[in-house]
Backbone bond lengths (Angstrom), bond angles and torsions (degrees), N, CA, C in turn:
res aa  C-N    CA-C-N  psi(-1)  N-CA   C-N-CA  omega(-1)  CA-C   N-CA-C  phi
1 X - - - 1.450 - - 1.534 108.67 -
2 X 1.259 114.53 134.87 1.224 117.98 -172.67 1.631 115.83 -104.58
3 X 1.802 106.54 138.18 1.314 92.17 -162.20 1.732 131.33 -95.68
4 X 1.758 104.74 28.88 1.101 130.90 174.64 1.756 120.41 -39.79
5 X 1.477 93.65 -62.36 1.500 118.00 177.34 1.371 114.99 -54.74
6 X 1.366 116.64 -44.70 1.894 125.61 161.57 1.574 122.88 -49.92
7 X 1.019 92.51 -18.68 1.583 106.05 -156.45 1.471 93.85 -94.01
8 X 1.367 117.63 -56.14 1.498 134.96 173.36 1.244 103.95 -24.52
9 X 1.379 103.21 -73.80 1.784 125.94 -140.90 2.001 98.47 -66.89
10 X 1.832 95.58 -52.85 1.058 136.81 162.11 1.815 97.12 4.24
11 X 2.020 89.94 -83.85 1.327 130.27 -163.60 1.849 110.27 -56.35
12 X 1.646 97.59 -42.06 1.557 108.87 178.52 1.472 111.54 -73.77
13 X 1.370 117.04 -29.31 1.991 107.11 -166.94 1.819 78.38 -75.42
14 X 1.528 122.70 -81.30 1.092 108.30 -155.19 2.032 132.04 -43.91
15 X 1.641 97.33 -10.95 1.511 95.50 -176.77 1.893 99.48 -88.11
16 X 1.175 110.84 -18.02 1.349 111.61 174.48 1.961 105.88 -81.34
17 X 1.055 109.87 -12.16 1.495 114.72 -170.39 1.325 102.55 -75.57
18 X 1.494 108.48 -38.01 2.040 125.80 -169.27 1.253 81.27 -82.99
19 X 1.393 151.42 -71.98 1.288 142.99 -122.75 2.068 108.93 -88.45
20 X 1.437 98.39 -27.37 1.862 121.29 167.25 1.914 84.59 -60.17
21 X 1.403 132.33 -60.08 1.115 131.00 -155.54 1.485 122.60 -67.01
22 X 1.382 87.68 -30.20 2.121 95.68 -168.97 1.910 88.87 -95.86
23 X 1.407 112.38 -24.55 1.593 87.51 174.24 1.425 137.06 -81.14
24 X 1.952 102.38 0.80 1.148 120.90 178.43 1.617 116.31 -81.00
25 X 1.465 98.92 -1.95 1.928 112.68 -165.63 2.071 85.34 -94.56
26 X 1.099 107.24 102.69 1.584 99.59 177.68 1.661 103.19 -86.19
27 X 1.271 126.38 161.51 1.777 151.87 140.34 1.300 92.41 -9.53
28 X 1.330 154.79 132.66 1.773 150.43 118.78 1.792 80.24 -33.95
29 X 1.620 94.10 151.38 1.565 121.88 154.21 1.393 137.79 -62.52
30 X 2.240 101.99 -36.66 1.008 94.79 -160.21 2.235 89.59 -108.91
31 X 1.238 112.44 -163.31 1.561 112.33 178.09 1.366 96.17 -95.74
32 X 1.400 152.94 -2.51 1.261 146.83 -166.87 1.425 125.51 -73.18
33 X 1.091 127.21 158.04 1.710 128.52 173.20 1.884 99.27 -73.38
34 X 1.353 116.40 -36.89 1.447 119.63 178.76 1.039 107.99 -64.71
35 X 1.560 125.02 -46.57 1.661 118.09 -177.07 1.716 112.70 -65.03
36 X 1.413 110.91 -13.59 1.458 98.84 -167.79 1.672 78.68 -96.30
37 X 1.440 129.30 -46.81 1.738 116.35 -176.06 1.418 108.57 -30.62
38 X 1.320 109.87 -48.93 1.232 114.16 -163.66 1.970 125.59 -56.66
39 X 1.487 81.55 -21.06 1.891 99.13 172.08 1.387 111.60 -75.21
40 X 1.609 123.54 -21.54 1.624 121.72 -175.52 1.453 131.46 -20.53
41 X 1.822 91.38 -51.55 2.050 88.06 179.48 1.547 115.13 -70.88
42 X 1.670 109.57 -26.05 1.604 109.84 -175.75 1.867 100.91 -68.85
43 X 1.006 108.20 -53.38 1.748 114.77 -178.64 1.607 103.68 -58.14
44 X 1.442 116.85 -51.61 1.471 102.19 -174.41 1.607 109.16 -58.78
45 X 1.655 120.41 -19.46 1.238 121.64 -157.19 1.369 97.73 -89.27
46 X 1.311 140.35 -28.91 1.334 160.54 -179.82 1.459 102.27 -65.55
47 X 1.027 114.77 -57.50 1.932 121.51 -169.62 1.415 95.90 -69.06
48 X 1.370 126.68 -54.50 1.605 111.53 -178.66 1.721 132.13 -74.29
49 X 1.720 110.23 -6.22 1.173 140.36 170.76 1.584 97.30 -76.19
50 X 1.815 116.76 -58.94 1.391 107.32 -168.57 1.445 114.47 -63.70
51 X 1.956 118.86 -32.33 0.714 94.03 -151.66 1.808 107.06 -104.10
52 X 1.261 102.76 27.42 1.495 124.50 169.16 1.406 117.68 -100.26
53 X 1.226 129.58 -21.33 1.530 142.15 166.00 1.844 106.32 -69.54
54 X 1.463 105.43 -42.54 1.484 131.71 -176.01 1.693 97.16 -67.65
55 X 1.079 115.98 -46.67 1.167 122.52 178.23 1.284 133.27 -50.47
56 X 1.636 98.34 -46.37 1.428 107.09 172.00 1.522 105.84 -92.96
57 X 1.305 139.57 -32.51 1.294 131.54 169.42 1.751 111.35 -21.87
58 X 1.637 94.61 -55.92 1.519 119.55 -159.30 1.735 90.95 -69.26
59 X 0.950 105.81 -67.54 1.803 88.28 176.26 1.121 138.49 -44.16
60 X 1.208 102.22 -61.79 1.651 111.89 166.39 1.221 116.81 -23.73
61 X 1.386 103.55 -65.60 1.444 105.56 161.69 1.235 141.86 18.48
62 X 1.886 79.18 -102.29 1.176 101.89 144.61 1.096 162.17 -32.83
63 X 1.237 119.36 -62.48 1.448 140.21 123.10 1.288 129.34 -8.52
64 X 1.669 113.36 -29.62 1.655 106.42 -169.19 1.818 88.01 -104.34
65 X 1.520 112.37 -13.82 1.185 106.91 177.03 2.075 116.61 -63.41
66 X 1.062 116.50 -20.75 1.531 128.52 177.79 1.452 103.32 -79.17
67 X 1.165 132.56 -46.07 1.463 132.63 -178.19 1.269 106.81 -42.05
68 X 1.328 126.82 160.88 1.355 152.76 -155.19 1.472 98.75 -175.45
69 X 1.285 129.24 -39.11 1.608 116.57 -146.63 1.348 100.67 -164.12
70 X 1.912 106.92 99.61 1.746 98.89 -162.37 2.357 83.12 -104.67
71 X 1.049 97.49 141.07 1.514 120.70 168.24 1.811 111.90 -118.50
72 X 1.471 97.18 141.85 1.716 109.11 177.29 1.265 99.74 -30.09
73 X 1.513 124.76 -48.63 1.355 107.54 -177.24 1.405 149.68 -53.52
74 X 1.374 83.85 -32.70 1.710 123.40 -174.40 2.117 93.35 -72.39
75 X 0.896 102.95 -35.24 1.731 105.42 -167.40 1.545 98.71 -97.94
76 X 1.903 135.77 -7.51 1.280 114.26 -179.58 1.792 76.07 -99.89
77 X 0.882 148.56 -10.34 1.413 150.00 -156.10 1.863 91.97 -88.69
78 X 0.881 128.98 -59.77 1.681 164.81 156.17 1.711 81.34 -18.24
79 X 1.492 95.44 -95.28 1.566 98.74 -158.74 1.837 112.43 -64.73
80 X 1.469 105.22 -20.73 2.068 100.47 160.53 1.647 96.97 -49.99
81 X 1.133 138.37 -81.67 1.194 145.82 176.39 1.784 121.13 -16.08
82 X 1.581 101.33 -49.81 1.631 95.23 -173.57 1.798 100.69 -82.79
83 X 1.382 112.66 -9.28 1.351 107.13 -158.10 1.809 101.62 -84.01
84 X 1.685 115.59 -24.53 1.509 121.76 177.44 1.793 96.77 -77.08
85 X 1.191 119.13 -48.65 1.278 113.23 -160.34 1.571 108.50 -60.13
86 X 1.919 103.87 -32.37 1.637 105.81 170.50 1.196 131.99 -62.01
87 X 0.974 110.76 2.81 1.764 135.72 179.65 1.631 115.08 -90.90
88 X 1.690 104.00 -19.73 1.605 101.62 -166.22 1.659 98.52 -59.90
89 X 1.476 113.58 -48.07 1.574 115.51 -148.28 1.859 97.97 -61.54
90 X 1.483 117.09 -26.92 0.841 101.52 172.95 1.547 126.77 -105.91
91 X 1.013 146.68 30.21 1.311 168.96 92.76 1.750 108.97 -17.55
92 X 1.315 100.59 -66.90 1.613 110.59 173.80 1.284 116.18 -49.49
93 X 1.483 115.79 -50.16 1.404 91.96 -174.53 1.114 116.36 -100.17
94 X 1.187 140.60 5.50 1.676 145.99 157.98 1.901 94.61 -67.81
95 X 1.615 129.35 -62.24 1.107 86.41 -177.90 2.036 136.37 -87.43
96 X 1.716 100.44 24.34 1.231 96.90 161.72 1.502 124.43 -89.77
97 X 1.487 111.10 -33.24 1.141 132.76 -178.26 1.716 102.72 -63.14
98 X 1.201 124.74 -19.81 1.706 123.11 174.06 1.311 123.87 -105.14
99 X 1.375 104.61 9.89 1.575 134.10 -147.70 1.102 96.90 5.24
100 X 1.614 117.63 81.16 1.629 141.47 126.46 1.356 95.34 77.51
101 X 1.430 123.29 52.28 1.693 139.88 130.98 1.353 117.64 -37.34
102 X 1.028 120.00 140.16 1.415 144.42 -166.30 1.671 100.44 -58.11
103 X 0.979 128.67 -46.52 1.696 128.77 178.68 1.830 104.10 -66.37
104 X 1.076 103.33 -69.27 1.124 116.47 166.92 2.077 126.70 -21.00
105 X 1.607 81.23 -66.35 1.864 74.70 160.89 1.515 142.38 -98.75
106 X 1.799 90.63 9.26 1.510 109.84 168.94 1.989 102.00 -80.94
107 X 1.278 110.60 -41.97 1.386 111.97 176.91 1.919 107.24 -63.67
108 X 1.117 126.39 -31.80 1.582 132.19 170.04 1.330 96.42 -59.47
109 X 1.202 124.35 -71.29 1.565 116.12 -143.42 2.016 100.01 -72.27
110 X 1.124 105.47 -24.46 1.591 120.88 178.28 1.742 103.72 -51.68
111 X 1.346 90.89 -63.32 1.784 93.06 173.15 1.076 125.43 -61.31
112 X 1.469 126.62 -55.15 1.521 144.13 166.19 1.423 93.16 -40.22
113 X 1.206 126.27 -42.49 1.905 116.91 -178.89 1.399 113.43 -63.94
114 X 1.447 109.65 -70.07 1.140 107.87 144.83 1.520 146.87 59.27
115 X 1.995 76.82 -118.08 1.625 123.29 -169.88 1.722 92.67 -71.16
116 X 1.376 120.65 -45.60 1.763 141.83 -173.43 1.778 102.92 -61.78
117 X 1.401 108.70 -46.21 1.545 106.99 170.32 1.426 129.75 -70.60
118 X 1.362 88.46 -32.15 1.702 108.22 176.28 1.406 105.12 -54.81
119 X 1.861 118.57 -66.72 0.984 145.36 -167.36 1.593 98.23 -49.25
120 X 1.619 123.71 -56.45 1.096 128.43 -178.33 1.337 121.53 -71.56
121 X 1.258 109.37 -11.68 1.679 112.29 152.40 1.277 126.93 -71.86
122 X 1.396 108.46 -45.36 1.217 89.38 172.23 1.488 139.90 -113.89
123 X 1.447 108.58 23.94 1.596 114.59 131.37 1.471 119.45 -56.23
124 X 1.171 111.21 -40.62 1.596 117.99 171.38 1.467 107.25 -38.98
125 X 0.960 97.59 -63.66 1.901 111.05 -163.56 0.953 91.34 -80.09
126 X 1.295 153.75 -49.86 1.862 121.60 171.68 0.904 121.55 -59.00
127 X 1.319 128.64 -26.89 1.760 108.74 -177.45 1.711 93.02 -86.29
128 X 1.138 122.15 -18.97 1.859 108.36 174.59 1.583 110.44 -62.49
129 X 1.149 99.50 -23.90 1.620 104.78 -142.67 1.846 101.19 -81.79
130 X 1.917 112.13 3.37 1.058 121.05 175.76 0.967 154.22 -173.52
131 X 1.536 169.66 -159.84 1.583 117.03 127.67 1.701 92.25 -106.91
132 X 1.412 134.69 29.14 1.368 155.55 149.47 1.701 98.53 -49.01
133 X 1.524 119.64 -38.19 1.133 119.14 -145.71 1.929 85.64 -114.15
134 X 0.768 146.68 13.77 1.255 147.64 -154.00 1.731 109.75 -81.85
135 X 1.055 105.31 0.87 1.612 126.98 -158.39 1.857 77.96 -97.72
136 X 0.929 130.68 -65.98 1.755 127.42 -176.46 1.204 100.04 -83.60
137 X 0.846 166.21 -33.65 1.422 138.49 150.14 1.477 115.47 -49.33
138 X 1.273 149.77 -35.69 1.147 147.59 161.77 1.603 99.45 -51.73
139 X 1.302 132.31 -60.23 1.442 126.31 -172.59 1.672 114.03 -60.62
140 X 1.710 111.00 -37.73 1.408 92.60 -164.24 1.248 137.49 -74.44
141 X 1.993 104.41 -23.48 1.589 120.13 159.63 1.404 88.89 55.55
142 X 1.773 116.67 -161.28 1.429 123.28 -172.34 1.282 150.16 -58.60
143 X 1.660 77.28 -5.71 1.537 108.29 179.33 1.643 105.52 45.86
144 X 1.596 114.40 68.98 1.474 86.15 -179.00 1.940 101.23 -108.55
145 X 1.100 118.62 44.97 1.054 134.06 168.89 1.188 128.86 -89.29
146 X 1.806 96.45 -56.24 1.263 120.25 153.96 1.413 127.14 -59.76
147 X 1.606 149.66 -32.04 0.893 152.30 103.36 1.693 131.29 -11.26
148 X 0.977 132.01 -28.29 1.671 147.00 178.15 1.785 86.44 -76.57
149 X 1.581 116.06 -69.24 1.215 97.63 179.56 1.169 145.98 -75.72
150 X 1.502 127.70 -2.22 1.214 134.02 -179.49 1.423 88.86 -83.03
151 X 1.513 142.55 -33.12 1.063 114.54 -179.44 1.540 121.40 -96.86
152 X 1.100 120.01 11.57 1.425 137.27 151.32 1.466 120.06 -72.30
153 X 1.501 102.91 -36.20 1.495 92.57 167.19 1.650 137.63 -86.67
154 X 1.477 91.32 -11.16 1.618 104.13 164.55 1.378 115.34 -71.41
155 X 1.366 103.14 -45.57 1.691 101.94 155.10 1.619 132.35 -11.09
156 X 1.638 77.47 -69.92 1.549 98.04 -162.60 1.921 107.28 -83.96
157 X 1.346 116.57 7.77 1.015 116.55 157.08 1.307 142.19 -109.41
158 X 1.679 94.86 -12.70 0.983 101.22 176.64 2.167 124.41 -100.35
159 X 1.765 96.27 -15.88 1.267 111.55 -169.30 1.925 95.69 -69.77
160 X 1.354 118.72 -33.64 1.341 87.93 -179.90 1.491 131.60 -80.30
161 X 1.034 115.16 31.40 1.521 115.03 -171.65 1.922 91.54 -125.12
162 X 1.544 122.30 29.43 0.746 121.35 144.25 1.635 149.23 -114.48
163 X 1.745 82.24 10.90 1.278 100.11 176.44 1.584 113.49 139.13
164 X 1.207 128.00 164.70 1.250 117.64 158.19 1.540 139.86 -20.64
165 X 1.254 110.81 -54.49 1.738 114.44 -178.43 1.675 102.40 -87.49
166 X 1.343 104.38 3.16 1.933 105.41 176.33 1.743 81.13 -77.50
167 X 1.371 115.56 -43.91 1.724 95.68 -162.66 1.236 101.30 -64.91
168 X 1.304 148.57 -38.73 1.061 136.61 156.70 1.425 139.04 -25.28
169 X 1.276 94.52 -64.18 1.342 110.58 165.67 1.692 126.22 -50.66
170 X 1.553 101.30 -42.70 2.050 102.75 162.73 0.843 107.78 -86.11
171 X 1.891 148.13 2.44 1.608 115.13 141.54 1.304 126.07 -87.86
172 X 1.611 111.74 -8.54 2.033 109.91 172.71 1.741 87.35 -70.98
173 X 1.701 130.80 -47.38 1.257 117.11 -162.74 1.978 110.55 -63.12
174 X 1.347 95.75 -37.14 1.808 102.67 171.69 1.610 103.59 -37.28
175 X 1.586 103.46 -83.67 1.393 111.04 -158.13 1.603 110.31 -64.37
176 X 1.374 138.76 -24.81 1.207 143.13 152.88 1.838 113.72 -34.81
177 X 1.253 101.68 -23.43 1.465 98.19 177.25 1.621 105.10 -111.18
178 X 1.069 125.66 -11.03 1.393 119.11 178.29 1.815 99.84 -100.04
179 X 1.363 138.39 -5.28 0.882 139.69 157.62 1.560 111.42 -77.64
180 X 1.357 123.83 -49.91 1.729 120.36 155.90 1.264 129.97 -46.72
181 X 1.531 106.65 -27.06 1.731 108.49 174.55 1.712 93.83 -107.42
182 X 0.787 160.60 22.60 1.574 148.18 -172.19 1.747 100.23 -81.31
183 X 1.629 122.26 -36.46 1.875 123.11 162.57 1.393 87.12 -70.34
184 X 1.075 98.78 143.60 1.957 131.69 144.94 1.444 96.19 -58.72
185 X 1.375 103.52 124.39 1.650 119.63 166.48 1.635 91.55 -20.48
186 X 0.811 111.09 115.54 2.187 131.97 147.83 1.440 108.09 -66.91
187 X 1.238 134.92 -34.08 1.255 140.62 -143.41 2.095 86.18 -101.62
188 X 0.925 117.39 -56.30 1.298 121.72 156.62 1.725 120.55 -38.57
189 X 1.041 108.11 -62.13 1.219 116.07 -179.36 1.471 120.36 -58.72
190 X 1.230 110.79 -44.00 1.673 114.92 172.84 1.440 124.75 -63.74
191 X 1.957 103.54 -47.02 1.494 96.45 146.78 1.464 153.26 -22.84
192 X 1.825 88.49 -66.59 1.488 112.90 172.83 2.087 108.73 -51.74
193 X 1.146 95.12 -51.72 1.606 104.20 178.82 1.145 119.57 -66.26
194 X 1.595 127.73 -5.39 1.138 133.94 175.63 1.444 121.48 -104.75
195 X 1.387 94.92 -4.14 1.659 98.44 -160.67 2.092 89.82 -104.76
196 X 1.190 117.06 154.21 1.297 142.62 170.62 1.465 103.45 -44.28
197 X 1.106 156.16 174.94 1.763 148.75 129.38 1.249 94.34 -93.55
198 X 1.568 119.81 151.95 1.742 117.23 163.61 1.397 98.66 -61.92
């Protein structure tokens, strides 16, 4: 099975995922510089939504570049993955719309967890799915990248239920992980550059 068709579908949920997101950013009412201030938490909530959707686009990517050998598994593994990330737009705009209330960014970091387990499943399941796939298993090693953020995102779900500066605290832990993923896996890339092309 070829993993063209994954890649497709892949490419379309997440560009519909950004486009659910920027239509949730409405017009201000009034003509003022204050009426548009006044949108900040929805826009700040949008930029860290886009650029976490962007994030995984960019991996995936990547990621589909190691494949050799996609199995049913590899594609229910695929769609676990698009089904957390379909959740951002609405995550996003509940926590702009509360400007980033304590429920609100306990429900973010839940998904963002998630989307990270998902993701780590199904690297899982490609390198099971062969020794076709042996090209990402050579890259992922300890993955302590992948690890840095799963526990950043417990962080960030769990710090706001300690109060006010906890909400704080799960959006420095948010963007701390979208600043760690902002390169395309390197670890991928060096592989890829090392390996022969047929």
């Amino acid at each position: 099975m070829t993993k063209s068709r994954m890649e497709a579908f892949s490419d379309g949920v997440l560009a519909i995922i950004i486009t659910i997101m920027v239509l949730e950013l409405h017009v201000p009412e009034g003509h003022g510089w204050s009426e548009l201030g006044a949108l900040w938490p929805k826009v700040a909530a949008y930029v860290i939504s886009f650029v976490y959707v962007g994030i995984y686009w960019n991996n995936h990517h990547h990621l589909m570049h190691t494949v050799r050998r996609v199995t049913g598994g590899i594609l229910w593994a695929n769609l676990h993955l698009l089904f957390w990330l379909s959740l951002f737009p609405f995550v996003s705009g509940w926590a702009g719309e509360s400007h980033f209330a304590r429920e609100p960014m306990t429900a973010y970091g839940v998904v963002a967890l998630m989307a990270a387990l998902a993701y780590t499943i199904l690297v899982r399941t490609i390198i099971g799915a062969g020794e076709q796939n042996h090209l990402l298993a050579d890259a992922i090693g300890t993955d302590a990248k992948g690890n840095f953020s799963l526990v950043a995102y417990v962080v960030a779900i769990m710090a706001p239920l300690l109060g006010a500066w906890g909400v704080w605290a799960s959006g420095v832990a948010l963007v701390a992980v979208a600043l760690v993923w902002l390169i395309p896996d390197r670890r991928i890339e060096r592989v890829l550059d090392a390996t022969p092309h047929p």
